[in-house]
N, C-alpha and C positions, 0 to 999 in steps of 0.2 A: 504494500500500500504506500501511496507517494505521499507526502504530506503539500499541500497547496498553502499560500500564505494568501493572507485577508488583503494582505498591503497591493496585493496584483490582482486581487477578484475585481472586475466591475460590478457583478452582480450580489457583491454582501449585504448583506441588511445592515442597516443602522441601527447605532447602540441602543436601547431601550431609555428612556429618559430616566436621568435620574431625579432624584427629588431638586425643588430648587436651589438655587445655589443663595445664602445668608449672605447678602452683602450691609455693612455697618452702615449705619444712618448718617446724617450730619450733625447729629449733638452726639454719637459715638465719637467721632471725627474731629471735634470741637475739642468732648473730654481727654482723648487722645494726645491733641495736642497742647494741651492745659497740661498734663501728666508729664508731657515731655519734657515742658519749663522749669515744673514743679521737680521734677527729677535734678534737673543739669543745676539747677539752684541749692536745692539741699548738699547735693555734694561739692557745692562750691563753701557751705559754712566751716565745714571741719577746716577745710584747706586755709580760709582767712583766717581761723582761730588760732591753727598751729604758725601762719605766719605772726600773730602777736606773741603767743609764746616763743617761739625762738628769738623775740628781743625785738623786732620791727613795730615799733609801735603804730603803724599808720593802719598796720594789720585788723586792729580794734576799729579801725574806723569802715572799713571794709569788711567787719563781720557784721557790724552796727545794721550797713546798708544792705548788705546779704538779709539778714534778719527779718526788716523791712518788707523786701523783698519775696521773700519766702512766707511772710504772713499776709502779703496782698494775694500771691500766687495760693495760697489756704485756700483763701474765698473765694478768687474767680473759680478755682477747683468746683467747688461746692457750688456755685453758681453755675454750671455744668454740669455737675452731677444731677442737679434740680431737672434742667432739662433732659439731660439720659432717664431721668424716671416718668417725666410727664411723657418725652417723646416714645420712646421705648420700652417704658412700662418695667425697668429694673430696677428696683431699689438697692441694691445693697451697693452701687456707684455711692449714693446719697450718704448711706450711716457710714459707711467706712472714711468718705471725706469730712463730713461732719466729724469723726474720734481724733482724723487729724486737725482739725481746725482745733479741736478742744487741746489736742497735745502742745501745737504750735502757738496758741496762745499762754500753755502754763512754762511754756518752753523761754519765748518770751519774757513772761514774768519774771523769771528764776535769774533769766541770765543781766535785767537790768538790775534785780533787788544783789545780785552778786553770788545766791545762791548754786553756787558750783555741783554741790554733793548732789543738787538735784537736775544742772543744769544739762551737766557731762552724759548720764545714762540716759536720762530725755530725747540729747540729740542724736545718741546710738539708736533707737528705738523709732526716732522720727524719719532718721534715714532712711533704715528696713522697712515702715511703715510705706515711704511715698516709695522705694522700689518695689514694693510689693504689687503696691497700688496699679504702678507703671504697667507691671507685668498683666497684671491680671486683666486690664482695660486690652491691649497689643495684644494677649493672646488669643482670644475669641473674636469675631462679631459682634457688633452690640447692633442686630439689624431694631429695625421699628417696627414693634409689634403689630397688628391689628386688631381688631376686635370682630369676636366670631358674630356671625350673621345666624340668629336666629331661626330657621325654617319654619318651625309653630307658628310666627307671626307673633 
């Protein structure tokens, strides 16, 4: 028996369709890219911090602004996560930027009141929290749900 390949049939049937294909909405796409900033941001804090401690003071002023930065980028976060759950109908975008928004603000707090002991493991935790985050937005689809259409009327 010869074996014939599919690639030289003219007369092959066509693949059977698969199920649709998930593509990500535009507030996935939004959050996405919120996630990105939020990312390249956070680990830009440790980096200004360790340049104040090896002695550059100007270092402090460039965590200061990172800081800033990184608590504006909280909110617009969560200001797209908002939309990823109205548009798309997934919540858990929404509480898991909300727990950072609550982190980054006691985060915040700690590092102006000078509170180190809490300041330090904070920003360990915040890190892994927005790369998590990162990850977990990049890995899937966030397509837009619909809503099922009744038949009973």
């Amino acid at each position: 028996m010869q074996r014939e390949t599919t690639i030289d049939a003219p007369h092959a049937a066509p693949a059977p369709p698969g199920p649709p294909v998930e593509r990500t909405a535009v507030s996935g796409w939004v959050l996405r890219g919120v996630s990105t900033a939020y990312l390249v941001a956070g680990f830009a804090q440790p980096v200004f911090a360790g340049v104040f401690l090896s002695g550059d003071f100007d270092g402090l002023a460039w965590h200061v602004r990172g800081a800033d930065l990184v608590s504006y980028l909280a909110i617009v976060h969560l200001g797209a996560a908002i939309a990823v759950w109205v548009r798309a109908r997934r919540a858990w975008p929404f509480w898991t930027s909300l727990a950072l928004v609550a982190g980054v603000t006691a985060q915040y707090v700690a590092g102006t009141e000078g509170a180190l002991w809490l300041h330090f493991p904070l920003g360990v935790a915040l890190v892994a929290g927005i790369a998590g985050m990162f990850a977990a937005v990049w890995r899937r689809p966030l397509p837009r749900r619909r809503r099922e259409v009744r038949a009973d009327g």
